[in-house]
N, C-alpha and C positions, 0 to 999 in steps of 0.2 A: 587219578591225581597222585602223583609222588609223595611220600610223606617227607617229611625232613627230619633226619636225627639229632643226636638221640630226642629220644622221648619222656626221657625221666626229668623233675623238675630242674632239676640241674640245668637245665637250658637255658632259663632264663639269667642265670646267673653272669657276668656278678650281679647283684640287685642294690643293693647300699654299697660307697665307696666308703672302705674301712680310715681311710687315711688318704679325704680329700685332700687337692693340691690347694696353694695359698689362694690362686687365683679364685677356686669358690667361696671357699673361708671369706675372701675379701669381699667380694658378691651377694653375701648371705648379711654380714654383717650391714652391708648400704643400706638392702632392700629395709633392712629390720629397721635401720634409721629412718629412710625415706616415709615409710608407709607409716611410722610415725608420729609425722608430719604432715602428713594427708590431711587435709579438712580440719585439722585441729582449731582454726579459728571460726568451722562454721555452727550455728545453731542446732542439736542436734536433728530437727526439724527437719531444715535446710538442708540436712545433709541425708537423710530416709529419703527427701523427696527426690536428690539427687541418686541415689541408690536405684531408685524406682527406674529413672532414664540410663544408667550403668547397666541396668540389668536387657533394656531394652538394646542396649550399646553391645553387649554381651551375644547376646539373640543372633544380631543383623551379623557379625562378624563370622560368630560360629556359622550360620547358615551359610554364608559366603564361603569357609574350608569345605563345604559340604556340596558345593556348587550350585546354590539356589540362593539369588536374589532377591530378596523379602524384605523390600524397603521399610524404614522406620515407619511412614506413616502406614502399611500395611499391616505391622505388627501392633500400632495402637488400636489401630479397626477392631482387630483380631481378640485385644483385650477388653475392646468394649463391646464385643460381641457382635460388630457390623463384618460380617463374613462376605467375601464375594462369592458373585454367582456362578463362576465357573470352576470347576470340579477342582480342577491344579492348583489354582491360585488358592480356590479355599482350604484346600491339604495341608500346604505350605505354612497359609495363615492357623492350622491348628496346630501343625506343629513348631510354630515360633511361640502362639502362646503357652505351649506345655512346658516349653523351654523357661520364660520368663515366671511360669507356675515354681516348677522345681526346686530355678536358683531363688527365688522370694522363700521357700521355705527352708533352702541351709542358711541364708542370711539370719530369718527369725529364728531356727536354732542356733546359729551362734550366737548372736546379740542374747539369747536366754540363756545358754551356757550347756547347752542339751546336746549341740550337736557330737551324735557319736564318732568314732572310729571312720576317716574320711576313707579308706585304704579294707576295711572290712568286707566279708564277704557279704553280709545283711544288706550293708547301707550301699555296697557299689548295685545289688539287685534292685533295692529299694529305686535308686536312681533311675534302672532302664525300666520297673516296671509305673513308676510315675509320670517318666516320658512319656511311653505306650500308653497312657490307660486310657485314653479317649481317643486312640490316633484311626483314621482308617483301615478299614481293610485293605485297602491298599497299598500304606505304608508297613504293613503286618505280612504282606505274604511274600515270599523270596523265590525268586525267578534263579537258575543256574542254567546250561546248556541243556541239564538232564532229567530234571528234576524240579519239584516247586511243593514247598510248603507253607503254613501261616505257621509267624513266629509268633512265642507264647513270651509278652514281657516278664520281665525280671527272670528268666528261665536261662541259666547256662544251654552252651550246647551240649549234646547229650551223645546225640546218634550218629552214625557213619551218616548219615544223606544230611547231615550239619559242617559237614568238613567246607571245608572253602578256601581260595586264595587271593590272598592282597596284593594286588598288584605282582612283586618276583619274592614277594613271602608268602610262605606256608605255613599257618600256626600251627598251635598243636591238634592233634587229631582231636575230636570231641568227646570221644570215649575218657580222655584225660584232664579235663577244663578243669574240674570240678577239685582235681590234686593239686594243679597246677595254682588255682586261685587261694588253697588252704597256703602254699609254698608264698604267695603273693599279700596275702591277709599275715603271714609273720613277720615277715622281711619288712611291711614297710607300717606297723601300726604304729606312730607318731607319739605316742604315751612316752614308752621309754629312751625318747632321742632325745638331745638335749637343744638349745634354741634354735644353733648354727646348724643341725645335721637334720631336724624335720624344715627348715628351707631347703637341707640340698636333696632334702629325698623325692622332693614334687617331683622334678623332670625326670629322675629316673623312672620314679612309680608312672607318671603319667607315660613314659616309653614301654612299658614295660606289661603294662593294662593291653595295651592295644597291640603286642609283641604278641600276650597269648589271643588275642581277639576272642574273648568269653563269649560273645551275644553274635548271633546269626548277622544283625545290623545293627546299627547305632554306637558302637565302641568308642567312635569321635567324638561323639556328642558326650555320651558319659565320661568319658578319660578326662573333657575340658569341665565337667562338674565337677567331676571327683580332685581337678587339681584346686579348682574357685573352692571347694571346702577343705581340701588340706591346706590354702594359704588364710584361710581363718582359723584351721585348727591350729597352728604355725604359729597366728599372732601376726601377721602382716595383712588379713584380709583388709584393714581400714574400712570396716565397715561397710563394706561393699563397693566400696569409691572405684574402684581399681579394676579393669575387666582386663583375663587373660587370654581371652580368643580374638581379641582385639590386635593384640601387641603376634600374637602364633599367625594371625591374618597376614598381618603388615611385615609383620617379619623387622630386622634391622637395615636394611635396603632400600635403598628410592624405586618405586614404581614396579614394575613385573617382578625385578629381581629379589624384591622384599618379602612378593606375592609367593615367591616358589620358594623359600626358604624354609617352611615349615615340612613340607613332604621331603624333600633334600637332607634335610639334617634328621626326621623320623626313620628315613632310610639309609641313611649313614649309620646312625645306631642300632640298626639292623647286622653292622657287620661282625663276622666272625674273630674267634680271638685270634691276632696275628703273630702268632711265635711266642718263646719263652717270655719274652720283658713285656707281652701286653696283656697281664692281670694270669690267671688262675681260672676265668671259669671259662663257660663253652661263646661267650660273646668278648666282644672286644672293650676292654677297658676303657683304654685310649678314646674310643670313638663315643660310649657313654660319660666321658667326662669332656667331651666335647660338645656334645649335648648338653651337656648338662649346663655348661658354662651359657651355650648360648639361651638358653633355653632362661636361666636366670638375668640374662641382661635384656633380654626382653624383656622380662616383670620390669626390671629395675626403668626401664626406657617407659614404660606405662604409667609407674608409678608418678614419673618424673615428667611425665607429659599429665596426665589429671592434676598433680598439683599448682600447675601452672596454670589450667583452666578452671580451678576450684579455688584458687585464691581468692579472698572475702575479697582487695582492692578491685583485683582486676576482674571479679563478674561485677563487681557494681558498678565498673564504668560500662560495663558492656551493656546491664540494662538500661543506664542511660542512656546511650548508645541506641541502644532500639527503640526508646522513647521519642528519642530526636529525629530517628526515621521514620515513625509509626505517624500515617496519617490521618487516624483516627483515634486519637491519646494526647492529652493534653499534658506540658511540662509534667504538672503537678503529677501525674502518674507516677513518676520516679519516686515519690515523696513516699508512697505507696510501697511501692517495688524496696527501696532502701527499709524500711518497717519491718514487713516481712523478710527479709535478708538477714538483718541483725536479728530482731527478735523471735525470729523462727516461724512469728503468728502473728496477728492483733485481733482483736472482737472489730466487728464490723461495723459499731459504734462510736470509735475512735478513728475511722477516715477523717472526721471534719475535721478534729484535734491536727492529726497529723498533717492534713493537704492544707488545711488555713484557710480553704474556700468556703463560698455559703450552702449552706443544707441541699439545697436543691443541686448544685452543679455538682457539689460532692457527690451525690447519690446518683446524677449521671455518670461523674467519672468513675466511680466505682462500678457500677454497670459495666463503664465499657471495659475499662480492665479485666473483669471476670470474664464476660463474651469474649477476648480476645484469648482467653486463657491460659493469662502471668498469674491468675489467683484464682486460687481455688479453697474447699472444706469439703469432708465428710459428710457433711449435713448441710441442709437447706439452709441455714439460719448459722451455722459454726463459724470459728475462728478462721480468719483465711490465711492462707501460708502460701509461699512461691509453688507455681507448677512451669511447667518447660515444654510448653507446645511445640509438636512437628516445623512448624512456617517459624519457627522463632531461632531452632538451634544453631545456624550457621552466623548467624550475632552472637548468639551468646556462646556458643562452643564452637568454635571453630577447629575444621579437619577433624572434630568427635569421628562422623561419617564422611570420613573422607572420599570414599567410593560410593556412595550413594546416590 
């Protein structure tokens, strides 16, 4: 295999644009508004349990850039530990839940205030080796024309029989991952940027991750973690509300052409620098600020489609909505549904209060709502809050999964 020059970290260069154009500046500035505004009128309850199917929204899309189909309700199986029996399918379904694992613990450290350094060389291994830690041997051992080893999670490449090529790129050799990522942990550590310039460092970093392809396999997977914690490190994550493998899936296109927008423009940022006026380093300016642009009007089209679907009005008509379909739930369901919505919870002693039926049919209707599972607790006996079952979401989220 050819290698590609040069080899000194210089290559990845430029890595932050010193003096973005307005068009980002204006883009940075939206999202910051937008995500804002995200969920701010919901409970915060309402809005963790909402995070919960985000993250599951997160999973199906990512896996779909990856070429595997792992329908929502497969990845609930997967999180409740009902695994299928055959070999593939159950692979699939471990590695959606390690996925859904992962992002659930940069969300708890941001929401704590912990999470470190999205862009670090610790916490990017942290990410492939939390991916990996339960995955198959299967998924662990790499096939080439020549050669075949098992990859060691959180492990840069190291060795010449780790080289590899992406498709018509050749990263750096492996002998140099390890410089190349110290050159990648400076350039983009988020501390010292200021609000506008750690939003516009995502899509660079996130091109840039996967430019040098550090890990034997999984680069895709992490580069779309590593960017879900720098748009919380950033201050835009909204709490999780907001999924960016979602928006890289879909692309800004109708139908196929949406679909292939994210490999097209990954590969366009691939290109070389073209003559004196396109930037200073060994890549092309122009083409990573073209990325870049796009790469943020996604977030911005994500953000701006969740809050349309997360608005307190319009999910409450929509549980209604499914009440009036649901032919096993009586009106007074909604009465329920609205409870939990606004107030995040109720004790489960307060159905009669709220539904205004007598004792006994309250405690069927509450039955059937938990069996159907719009409500749910922690505990056998606890507060019930809104949950958002598989058979429910195309009522109340509409095109969430769109390809599903």
């Amino acid at each position: 295999m050819a290698r590609a020059t040069p080899e000194t970290v210089a290559r990845i260069e430029p890595t932050l644009l010193e003096q973005p154009p307005v068009a980002l500046a204006d883009l940075s500035t939206a999202i910051a508004g937008a995500s804002a505004g995200l969920g701010a009128r919901l409970h915060p309850r309402t809005a963790a349990n909402l995070a919960d199917l985000v993250r599951i929204t997160n999973t199906y899309y990512s896996n779909l850039i990856e070429g595997h189909n792992t329908r929502p309700r497969d990845i609930q199986r997967a999180l409740d530990g009902d695994l299928d029996q055959e070999e593939g399918r159950r692979n699939l379904q471990l590695e959606a839940a390690a996925h859904v694992r992962v992002q659930a613990e940069i969300d708890r450290m941001a929401a704590a205030g912990t999470l470190p350094e999205p862009a670090s060389r610790e916490f990017i291994c942290w990410l492939h080796r939390e991916f990996y830690r339960d995955a198959p041997e299967a998924h662990l051992r790499i096939r080439t024309q020549d050669r075949a080893f098992l990859m060691q999670p959180g492990a840069w490449r190291s060795r010449p029989e780790h080289d590899n090529q992406v498709g018509r790129h050749i990263p750096p050799a492996s002998i140099r991952v390890a410089d190349f990522m110290q050159r990648f942990e400076e350039r983009y550590r988020l501390e010292p940027l200021g609000v506008a310039a750690r939003i516009i460092a995502i899509p660079a970093a996130h091109h840039r991750l996967n430019y040098i392809h550090p890990f034997s396999d999984g680069n895709g997977r992490v580069s779309r973690l590593m960017s879900h914690a720098m748009a919380a490190k950033a201050g835009i994550g909204a709490h999780g509300l907001w999924s960016i493998s979602r928006g890289l899936s879909r692309g800004l296109a109708d139908g196929l052409a949406g679909r292939q927008e994210y490999k097209r423009m990954m590969d366009h940022a691939d290109t070389p620098r073209q003559g004196d006026l396109d930037g200073r380093g060994n890549l092309s300016q122009r083409a990573l600020i073209e990325f870049s642009q796009w790469f943020l009007q996604v977030c911005l089209d994500q953000i701006t489609f969740m809050t349309g679907l997360f608005e307190l009005d319009a999910l409450e008509r929509r549980l209604h909505v499914l009440v009036d379909r649901h032919e096993q739930l009586k009106p007074e369901a909604a009465r329920l549904l609205d409870e939990a919505l606004v107030r995040g919870e109720f004790e489960r002693g307060a159905a009669q209060r709220i539904t205004g039926l007598p004792e006994r049919t309250t405690r069927r209707l509450l039955g059937d709502v938990v069996a159907q599972g719009l409500l749910g607790s922690s505990t056998p006996k606890g507060p019930l809050s809104l949950r958002f079952p598989e058979n429910a979401l195309e009522t109340l989220f509409p095109r969430l999964f769109g390809d599903a």
